[in-house]
C-alpha positions as CSV (number, residue, x, y, z in Angstrom):
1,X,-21.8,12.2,12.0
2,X,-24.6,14.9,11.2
3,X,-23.5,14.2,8.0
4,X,-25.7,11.2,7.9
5,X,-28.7,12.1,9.6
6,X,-29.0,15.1,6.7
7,X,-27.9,13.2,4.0
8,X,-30.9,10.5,5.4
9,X,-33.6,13.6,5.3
10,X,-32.6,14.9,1.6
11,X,-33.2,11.3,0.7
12,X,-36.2,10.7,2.0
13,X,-37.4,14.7,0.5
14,X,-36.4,13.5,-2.7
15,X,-38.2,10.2,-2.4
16,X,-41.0,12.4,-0.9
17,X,-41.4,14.7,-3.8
18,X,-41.1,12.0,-6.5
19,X,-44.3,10.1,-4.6
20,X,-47.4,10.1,-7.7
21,X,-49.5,11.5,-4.4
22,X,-47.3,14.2,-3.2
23,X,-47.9,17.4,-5.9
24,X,-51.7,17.0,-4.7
25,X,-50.9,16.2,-0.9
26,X,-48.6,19.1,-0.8
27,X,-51.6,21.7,-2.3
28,X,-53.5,20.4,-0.2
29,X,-51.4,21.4,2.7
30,X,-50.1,24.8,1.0
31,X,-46.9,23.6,2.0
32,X,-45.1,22.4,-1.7
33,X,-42.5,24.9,-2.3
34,X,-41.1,24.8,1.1
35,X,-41.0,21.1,1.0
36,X,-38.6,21.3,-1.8
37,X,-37.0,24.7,-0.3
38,X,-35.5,22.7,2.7
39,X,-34.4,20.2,0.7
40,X,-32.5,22.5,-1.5
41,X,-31.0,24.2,2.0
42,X,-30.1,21.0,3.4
43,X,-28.7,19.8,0.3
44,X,-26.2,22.8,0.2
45,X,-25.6,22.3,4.4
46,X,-24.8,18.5,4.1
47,X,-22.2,20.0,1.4
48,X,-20.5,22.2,4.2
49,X,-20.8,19.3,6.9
50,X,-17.9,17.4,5.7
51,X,-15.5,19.9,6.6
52,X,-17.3,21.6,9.9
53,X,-17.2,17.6,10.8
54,X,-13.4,17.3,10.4
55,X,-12.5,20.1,12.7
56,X,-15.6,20.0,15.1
57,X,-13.7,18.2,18.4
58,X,-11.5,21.5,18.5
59,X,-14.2,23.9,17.9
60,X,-17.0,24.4,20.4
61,X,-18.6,27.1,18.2
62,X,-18.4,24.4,15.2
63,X,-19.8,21.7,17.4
64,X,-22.7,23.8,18.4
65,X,-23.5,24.5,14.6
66,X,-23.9,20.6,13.9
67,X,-26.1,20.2,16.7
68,X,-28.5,22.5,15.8
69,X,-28.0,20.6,11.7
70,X,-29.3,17.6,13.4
71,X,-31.6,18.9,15.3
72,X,-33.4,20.9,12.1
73,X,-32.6,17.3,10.2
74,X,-34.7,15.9,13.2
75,X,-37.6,18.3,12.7
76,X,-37.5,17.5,8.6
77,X,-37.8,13.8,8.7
78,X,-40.7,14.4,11.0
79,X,-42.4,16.2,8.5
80,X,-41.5,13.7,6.3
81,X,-43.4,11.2,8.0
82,X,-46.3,13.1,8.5
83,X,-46.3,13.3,4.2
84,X,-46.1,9.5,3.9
85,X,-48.8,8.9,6.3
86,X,-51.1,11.1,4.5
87,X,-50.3,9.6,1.1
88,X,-50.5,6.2,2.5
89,X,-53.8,7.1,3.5
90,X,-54.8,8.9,0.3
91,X,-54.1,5.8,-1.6
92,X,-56.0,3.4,0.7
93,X,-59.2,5.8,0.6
94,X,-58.9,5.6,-3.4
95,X,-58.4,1.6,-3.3
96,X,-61.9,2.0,-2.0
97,X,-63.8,-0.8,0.6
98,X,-64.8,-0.4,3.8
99,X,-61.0,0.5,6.0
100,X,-60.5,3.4,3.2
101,X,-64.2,4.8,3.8
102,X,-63.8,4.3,7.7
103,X,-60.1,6.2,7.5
104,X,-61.8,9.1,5.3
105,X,-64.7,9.3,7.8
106,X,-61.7,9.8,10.8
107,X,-59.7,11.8,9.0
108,X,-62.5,14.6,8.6
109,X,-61.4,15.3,11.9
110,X,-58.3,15.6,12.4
111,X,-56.5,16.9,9.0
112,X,-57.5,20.7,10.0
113,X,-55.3,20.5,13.1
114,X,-52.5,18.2,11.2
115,X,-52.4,20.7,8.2
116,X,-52.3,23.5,11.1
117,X,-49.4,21.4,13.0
118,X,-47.7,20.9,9.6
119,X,-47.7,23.9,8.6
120,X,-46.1,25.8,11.7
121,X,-43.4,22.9,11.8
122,X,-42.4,23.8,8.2
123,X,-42.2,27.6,9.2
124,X,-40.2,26.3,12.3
125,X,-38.0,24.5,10.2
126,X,-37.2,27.1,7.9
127,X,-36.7,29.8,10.4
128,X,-34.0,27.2,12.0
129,X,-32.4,26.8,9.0
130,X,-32.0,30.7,8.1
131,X,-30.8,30.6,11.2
132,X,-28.3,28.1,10.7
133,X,-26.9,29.9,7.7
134,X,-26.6,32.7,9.2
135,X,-24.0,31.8,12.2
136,X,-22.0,30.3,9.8
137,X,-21.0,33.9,9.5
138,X,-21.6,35.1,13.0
139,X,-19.5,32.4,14.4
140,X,-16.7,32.9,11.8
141,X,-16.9,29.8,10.4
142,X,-17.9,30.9,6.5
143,X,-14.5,29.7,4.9
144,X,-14.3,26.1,6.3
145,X,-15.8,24.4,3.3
146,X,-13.6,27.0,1.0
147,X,-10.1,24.9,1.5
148,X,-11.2,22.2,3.7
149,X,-7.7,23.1,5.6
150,X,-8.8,21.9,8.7
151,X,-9.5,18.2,7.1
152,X,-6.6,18.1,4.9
153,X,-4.4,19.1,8.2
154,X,-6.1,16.5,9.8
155,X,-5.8,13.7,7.0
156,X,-1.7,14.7,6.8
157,X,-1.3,14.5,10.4
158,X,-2.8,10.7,10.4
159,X,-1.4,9.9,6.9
160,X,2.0,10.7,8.1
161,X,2.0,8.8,12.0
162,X,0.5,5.7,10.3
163,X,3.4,5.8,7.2
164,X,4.7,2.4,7.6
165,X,8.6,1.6,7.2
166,X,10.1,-2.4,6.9
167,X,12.9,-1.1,9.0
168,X,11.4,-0.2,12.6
169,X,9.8,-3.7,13.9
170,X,7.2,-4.0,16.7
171,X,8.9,-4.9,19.6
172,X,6.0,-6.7,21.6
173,X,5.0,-8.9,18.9
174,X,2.4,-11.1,20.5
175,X,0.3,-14.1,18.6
176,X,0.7,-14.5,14.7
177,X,2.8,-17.5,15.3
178,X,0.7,-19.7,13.2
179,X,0.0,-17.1,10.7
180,X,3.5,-16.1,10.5
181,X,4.4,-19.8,9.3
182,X,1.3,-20.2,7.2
183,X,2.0,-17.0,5.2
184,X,6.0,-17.5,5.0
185,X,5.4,-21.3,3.5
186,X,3.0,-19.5,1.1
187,X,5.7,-16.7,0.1
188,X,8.3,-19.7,-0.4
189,X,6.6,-22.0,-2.2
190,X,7.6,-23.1,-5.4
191,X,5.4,-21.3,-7.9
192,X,7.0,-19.6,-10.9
193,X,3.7,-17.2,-11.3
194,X,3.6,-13.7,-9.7
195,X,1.8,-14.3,-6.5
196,X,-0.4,-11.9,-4.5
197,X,-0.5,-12.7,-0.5
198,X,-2.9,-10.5,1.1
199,X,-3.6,-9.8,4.6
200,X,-7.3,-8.2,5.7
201,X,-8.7,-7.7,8.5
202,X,-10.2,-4.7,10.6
203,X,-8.0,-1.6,11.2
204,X,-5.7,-2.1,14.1
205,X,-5.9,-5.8,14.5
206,X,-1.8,-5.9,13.6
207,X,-1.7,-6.4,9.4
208,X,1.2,-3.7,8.8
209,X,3.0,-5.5,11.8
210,X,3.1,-8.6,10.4
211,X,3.5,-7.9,7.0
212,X,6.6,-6.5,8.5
213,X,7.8,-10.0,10.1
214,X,7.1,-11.2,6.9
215,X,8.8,-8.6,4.7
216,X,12.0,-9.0,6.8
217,X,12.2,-13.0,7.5
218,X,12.0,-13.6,3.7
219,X,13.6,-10.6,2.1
220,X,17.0,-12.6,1.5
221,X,14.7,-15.0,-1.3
222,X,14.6,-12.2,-3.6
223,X,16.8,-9.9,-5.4
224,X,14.4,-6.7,-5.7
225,X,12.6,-5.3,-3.2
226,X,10.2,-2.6,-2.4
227,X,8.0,-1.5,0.6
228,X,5.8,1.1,-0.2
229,X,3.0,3.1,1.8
230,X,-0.3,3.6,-0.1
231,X,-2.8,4.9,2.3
232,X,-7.0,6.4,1.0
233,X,-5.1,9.3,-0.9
234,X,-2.4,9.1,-2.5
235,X,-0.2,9.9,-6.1
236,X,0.0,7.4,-8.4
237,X,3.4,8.8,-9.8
238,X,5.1,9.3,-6.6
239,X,4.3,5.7,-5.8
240,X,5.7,4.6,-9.1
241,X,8.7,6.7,-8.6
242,X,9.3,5.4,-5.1
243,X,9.1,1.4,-6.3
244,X,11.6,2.4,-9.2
245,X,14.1,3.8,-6.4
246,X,14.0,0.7,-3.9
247,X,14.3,-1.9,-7.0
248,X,17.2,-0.1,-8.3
249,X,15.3,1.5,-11.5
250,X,17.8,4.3,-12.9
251,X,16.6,7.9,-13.7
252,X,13.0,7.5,-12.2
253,X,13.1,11.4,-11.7
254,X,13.3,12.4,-15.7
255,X,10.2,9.3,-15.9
256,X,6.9,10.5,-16.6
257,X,4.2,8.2,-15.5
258,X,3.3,6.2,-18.7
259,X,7.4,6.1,-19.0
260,X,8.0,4.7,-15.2
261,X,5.0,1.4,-15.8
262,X,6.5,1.1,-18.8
263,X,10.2,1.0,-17.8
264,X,9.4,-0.7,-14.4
265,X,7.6,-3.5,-16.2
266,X,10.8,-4.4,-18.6
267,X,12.9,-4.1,-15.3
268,X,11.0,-6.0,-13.0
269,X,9.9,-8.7,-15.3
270,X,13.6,-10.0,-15.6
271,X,13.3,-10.3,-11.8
272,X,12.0,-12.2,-9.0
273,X,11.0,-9.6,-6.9
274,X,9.4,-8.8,-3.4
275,X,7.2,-6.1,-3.3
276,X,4.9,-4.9,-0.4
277,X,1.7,-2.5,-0.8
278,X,0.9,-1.4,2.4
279,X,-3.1,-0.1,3.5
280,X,-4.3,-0.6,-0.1
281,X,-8.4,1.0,0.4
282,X,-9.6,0.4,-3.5
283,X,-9.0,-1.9,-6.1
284,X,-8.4,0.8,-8.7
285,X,-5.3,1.1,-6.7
286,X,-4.5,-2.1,-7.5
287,X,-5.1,-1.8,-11.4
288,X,-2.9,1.6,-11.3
289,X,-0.2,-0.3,-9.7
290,X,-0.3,-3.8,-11.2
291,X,0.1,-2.8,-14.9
292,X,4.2,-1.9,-13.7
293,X,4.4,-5.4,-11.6
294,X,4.9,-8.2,-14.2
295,X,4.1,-11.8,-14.1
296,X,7.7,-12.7,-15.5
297,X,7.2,-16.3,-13.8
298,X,10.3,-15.9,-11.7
299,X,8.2,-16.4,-8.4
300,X,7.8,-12.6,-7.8
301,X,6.0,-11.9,-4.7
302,X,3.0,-9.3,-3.7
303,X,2.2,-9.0,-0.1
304,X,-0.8,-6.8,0.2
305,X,-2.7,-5.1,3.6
306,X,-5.9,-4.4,3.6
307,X,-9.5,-3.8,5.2
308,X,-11.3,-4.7,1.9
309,X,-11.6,-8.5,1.2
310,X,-12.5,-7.1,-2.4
311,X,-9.4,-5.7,-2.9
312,X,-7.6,-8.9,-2.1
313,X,-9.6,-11.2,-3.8
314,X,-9.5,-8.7,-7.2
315,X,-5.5,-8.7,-6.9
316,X,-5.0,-12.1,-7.4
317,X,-8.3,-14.7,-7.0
318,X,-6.1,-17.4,-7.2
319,X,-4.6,-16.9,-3.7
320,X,-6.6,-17.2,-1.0
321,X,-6.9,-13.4,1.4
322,X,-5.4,-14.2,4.7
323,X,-7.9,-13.2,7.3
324,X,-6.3,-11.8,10.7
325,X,-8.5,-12.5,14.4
326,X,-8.7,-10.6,17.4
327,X,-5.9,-11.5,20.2
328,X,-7.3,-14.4,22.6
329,X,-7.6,-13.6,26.7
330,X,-3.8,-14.7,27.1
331,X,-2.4,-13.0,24.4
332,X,-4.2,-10.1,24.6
333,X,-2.7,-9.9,28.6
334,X,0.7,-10.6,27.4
335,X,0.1,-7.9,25.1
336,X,-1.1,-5.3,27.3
337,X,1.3,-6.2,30.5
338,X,4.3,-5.8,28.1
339,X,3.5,-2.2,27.5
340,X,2.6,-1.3,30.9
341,X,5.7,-3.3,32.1
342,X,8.5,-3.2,30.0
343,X,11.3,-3.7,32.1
344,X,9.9,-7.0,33.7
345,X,9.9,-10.5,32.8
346,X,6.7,-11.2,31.5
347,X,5.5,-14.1,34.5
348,X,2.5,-14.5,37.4
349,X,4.3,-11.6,39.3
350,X,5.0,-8.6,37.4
351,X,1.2,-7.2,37.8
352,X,0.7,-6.2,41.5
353,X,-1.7,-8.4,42.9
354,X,-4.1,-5.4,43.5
355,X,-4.3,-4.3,39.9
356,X,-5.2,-7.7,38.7
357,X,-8.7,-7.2,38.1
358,X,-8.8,-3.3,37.1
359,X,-5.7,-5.1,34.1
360,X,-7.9,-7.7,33.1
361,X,-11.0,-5.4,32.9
362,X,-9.3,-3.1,30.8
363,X,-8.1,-6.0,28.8
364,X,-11.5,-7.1,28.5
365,X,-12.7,-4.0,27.0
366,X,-10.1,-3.8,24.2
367,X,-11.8,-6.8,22.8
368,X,-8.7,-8.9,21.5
369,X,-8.0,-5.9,19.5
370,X,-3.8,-5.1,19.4
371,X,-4.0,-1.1,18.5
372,X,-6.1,-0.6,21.4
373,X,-4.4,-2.9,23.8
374,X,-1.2,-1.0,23.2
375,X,-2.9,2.2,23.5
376,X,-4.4,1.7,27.0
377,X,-0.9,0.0,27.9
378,X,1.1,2.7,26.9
379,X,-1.0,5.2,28.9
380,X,-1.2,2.9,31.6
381,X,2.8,3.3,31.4
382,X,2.6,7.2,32.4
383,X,0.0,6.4,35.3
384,X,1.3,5.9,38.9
385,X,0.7,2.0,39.7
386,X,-2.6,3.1,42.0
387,X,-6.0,1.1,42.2
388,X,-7.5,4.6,42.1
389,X,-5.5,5.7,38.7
390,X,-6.4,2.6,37.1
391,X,-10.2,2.5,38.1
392,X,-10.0,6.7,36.3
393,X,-8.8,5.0,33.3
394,X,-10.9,2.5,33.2
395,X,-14.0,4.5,33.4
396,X,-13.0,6.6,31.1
397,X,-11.5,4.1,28.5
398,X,-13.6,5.3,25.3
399,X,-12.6,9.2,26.0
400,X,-8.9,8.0,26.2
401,X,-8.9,6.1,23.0
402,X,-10.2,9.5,21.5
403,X,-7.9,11.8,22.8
404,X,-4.2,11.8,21.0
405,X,-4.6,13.1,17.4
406,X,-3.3,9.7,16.2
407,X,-6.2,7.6,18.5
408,X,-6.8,4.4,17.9
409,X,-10.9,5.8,17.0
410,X,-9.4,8.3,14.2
411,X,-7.7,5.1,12.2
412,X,-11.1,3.1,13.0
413,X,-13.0,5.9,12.0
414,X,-11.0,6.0,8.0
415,X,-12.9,2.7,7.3
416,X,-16.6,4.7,8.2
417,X,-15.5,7.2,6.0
418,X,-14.6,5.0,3.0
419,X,-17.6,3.8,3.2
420,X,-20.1,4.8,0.4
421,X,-23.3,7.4,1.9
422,X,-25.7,4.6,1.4
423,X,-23.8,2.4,3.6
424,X,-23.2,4.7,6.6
425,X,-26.7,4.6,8.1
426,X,-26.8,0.9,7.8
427,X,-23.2,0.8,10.1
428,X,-24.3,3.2,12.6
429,X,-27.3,1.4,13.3
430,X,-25.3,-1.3,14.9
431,X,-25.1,1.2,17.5
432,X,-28.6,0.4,18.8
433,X,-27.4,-3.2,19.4
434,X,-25.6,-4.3,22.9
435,X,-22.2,-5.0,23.2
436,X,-21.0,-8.4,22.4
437,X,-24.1,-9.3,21.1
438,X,-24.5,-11.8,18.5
439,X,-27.0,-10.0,15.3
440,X,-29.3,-11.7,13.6
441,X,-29.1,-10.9,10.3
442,X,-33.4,-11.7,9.0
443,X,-33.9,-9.2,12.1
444,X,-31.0,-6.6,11.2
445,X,-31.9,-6.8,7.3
446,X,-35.9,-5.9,8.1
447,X,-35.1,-2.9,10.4
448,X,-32.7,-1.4,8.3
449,X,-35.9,-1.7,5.2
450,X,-38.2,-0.6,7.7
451,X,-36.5,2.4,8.5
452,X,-35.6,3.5,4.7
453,X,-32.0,2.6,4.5
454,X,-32.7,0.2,1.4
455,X,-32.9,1.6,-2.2
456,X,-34.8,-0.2,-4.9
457,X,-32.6,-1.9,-7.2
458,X,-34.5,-2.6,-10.7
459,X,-36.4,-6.2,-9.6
460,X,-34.1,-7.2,-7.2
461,X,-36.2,-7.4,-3.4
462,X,-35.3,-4.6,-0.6
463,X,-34.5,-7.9,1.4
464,X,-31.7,-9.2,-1.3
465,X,-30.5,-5.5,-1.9
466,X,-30.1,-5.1,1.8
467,X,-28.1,-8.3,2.3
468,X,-25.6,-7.1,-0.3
469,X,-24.8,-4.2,1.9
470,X,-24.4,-6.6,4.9
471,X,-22.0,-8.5,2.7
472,X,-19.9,-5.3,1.7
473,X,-19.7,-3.8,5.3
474,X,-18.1,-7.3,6.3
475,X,-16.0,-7.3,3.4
476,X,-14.8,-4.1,4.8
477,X,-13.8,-5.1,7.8
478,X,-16.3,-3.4,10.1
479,X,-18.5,-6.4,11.1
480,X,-17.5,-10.2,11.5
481,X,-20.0,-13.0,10.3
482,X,-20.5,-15.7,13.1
483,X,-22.3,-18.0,11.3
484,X,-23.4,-18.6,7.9
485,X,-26.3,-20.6,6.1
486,X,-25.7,-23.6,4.2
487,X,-25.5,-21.5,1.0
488,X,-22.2,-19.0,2.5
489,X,-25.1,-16.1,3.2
490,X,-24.4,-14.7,6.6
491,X,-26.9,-16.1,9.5
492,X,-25.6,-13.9,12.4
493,X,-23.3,-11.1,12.9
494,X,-21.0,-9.1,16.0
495,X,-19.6,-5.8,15.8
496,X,-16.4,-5.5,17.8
497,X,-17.4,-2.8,20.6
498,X,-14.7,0.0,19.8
499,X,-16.5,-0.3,16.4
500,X,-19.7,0.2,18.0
501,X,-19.0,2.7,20.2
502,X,-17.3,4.7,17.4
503,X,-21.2,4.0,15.8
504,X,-22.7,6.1,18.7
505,X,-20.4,8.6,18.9
C-alpha cells in the first residue's frame, strides 16, 4: 500500500507549494525547484505503483522497489514538515507581539544549520529517487505499468473463483435462520410494485450464500428468472445479453445494447419476474441495469448483494437494505468443526478433547466472520489432527489467510481498493488501533485532521468533512458503528480484526 503513503506526500507538496508563504520560504532556502521536482517524480511513480503493487507478493525484486518508494515518500513528508514549520513561524513573527519577536530572536540560531539540513535531505531525496527510476530498468521491471498484465491476471483469476452460480449451494450453511424467514416474507409479500431486497454487509460475511437460499426457496413464485454475476468490472452488454438468455428473450445475440433495454423492458414488464444482481460495487451499475427491469406491477422481484449501503438504499429507498452480522461463538464453532470434520455428526464429541482450546482459539480469531471460518477449517481438513499442527496454524493464521491466490485477504482487500484515494489513509489508520477495540469517533475524527487526511470543503468544518468519510467507510462495509448519538451520527466504532490486519499489512 505504497501507493498511499506517495499519494499522501504529493498531496501535502501540492498543498505545500500553494501555501501564500512558500515562494519566499523556498528562496530563502534555495531549495524551490526541487521542491516541485520531486513532486513531479513522485507524481509519475505513484502512477507506476498501481501495477508494481498488484504483482509485488511474487516478485522480490518488485517488492524491494516499493520499499525503497516508501522509504523516499518517508524522507519527502519530512521535508515537508520542516516547510510548514517554517511558514508557521514566518506568519507568527509577521502577526507581530512578543511570542513572534521571541521565536525570531531563537530562530537566528538555528535556521543556518536547518537550511544546511534541508538542503542535503532534498539532495538525498533526489539522488534516491533517480535511483529509483533507474532499477525500474535494471531490475527489468520497465513494462509493468505498460499493460498492467500482472493486475488484469490477477483481477481474472479472482473475478472468475468468486463468479457465483444459483445452482451449487453451500453445504454447511450455518445461522441466517432468522434472516432467511425475514427476507423470504419480504420476497412474498403482496406488493404489486417492483421490489428491490438488498443484502449488505462486509465481504465474506455469507451475502452470495444466502441470496442463494433465497433465490432457490422462492424461485417457483415467479415465471422469469435470472441470476447474474456483476462483480467491480464488468460489460454492461454482456450482462444485458446474459439476463435476456435466462428470462427466455429471443435473438439477444443480433441485440445491440440500446436494442436489448429496450426489448428486455417490453418483455419483462408483462412479467413477474425474479431477478438476482449478485456483488453490485456502484450505483451507476444499478442505473445501467435498472432502465431494462420494469416496474410492470406484477410483484417482480430484485434481490441485490452488496458491500455499499448506498447502493442499496439508491436501488430502491422504499425497502429497507438488509444488514448481515458476524457468526455468534456457537455458530461460528459449528461452522468451523463442520469443515474440519465432515464426516461426523456435529455433537460434544467429534473435536478431540485436546484440540479444544487450539479450535476455539482459531475460532476466536476469525471474528464471527464465515469466509474465514471456512478457510482456516478447510486447511485444518489437510492437517494431521496434532496439538503441534494446530498450534503452527494458529500462529501463523494471518499468513494462511494470505496464501491461496483466491484468500480470504484478496476479496477483503477489493473493498480497500474501491475505495476513493482520499479515503484510504483514513482506513489504514485504523491499523494503529488494538484489536477489538471499541473507537471513539471525536478522538478518531481529530487525529485523522491532525495528521492531514481532511480536505477543506468550501465552509463546511474539517471536523464535519471528516465525519462524512467516517460515514462512507461504514457504508462500505469496512467498519461497524457501535453506537450512535441521539441524532443517528456515529459515537463509537470497531473494525473487525482481519480488516485491520489487512490495514497493517
Amino acid at each position: 500500500m505504497a501507493g498511499v503513503a506517495v499519494a499522501t506526500v504529493v498531496r501535502s507538496l501540492g498543498d505545500l507549494i500553494g501555501k501564500q508563504l512558500y515562494e519566499e520560504v523556498s528562496l530563502l532556502y534555495g531549495v524551490k525547484d526541487e521542491v516541485e521536482w520531486i513532486q513531479r517524480e513522485l507524481l509519475r511513480i505513484q502512477c507506476f505503483l498501481k501495477d508494481a503493487e498488484a504483482i509485488e507478493k511474487d516478485n522480490e525484486r518488485v517488492k524491494n522497489w516499493i520499499r525503497e518508494v516508501k522509504e523516499v515518500a518517508s524522507m519527502a513528508e519530512d521535508v515537508v514538515d520542516t516547510f510548514n514549520l517554517e511558514i508557521e513561524g514566518r506568519g507568527t513573527i509577521r502577526r507581530g507581539g512578543f511570542r513572534g519577536i521571541l521565536n525570531n530572536y531563537i530562530s537566528i540560531f538555528k535556521k543556518p544549520i536547518t537550511r544546511h539540513k534541508v538542503g542535503e535531505k532534498i539532495q538525498e531525496i533526489r539522488l534516491k529517487i533517480h535511483e529509483i527510476s533507474e532499477s525500474r530498468s535494471t531490475y527489468g521491471m520497465g513494462n509493468i505499468d505498460t499493460g498492467g498484465e500482472g493486475k488484469n491476471y490477477e483481477r481474472q483469476s479472482l473475478k472468475e473463483w468468486r463468479r457465483s452460480s444459483p445452482h451449487i449451494e453451500e453445504p454447511d450453511f450455518v445461522g441466517f435462520k432468522e434472516d432467511i424467514e425475514l427476507l423470504e416474507a419480504r420476497l412474498l409479500l403482496r406488493e404489486e410494485r417492483r421490489c428491490v431486497v438488498s443484502i449488505i454487509g462486509m465481504g465474506g460475511l455469507g451475502k452470495t450464500t444466502l441470496a442463494k437460499k433465497l433465490y432457490n426457496r422462492v424461485r417457483n413464485y415467479f415465471s422469469c428468472l435470472a441470476w447474474i454475476y456483476i462483480s467491480q468490472e464488468y460489460v454492461l452488454e454482456d450482462l444485458l445479453q446474459y439476463i435476456g438468455k435466462r428470462v427466455g428473450l429471443p435473438d439477444v445475440m443480433k441485440m445491440n445494447q440500446e436494442e436489448l433495454k429496450e426489448e428486455l423492458y417490453k418483455f419483462l414488464t408483462r412479467r413477474k419476474y425474479l431477478i438476482v444482481l449478485d456483488d453490485i460495487w456502484k450505483t451507476r451499475t444499478w442505473d445501467e441495469l435498472q432502465a431494462a427491469l420494469p416496474d410492470g406491477f406484477s410483484g417482480s422481484r430484485i434481490i441485490i448483494t452488496t458491500r455499499n449501503r448506498d447502493v442499496a438504499i439508491h436501488a430502491d429507498a422504499r425497502t429497507p437494505p438488509h444488514e448481515l452480522h458476524f457468526l455468534d461463538e456457537e455458530e461460528s464453532w459449528e461452522l468451523f468443526s463442520r469443515k474440519v470434520f465432515p464426516n461426523k455428526e456435529i455433537d460434544n464429541s467429534y473435536c478431540p478433547p485436546e484440540l479444544q482450546g487450539l479450535g476455539r482459539d482459531i475460532v476466536a480469531k476469525c471474528g464471527g466472520l464465515p469466509l474465514a471460518l471456512a478457510v482456516m477449517g478447510g486447511l485444518l481438513l489437510r492437517k494431521q489432527k496434532m496439538v503441534q499442527a494446530w498450534k503452527t496454524v494458529l500462529q501463523s493464521m494471518n499468513w494462511q489467510l494470505d496464501q491461496d491466490d483466491h484468500s480470504c485477504m484478496k476479496i477483503l482487500a477489493l473493498s480497500y481498493n474501491d475505495l476513493p484515494d482520499c479515503l484510504k489513509s483514513c482506513f489504514l489508520y485504523f491499523g494503529i488501533f488494538p484489536e477489538d477495540h471499541e473507537i471513539c469517533t471525536s478522538k478518531l475524527i481529530n487525529m485523522w485532521v491532525a495528521e492531514g487526511f481532511i480536505k477543506p470543503r468550501g465552509q463546511e468544518t474539517l471536523e464535519d468533512a471528516a465525519e462524512d468519510c467516517l460515514d462512507e467507510i461504514t457504508r462500505r462495509s469496512l467498519i461497524q458503528s457501535v453506537t450512535r448519538r441521539f441524532d443517528g451520527r456515529i459515537k463509537s466504532c470497531r473494525i473487525h480484526d482481519l480488516l485491520r490486519d489487512l490495514s497493517i499489512s
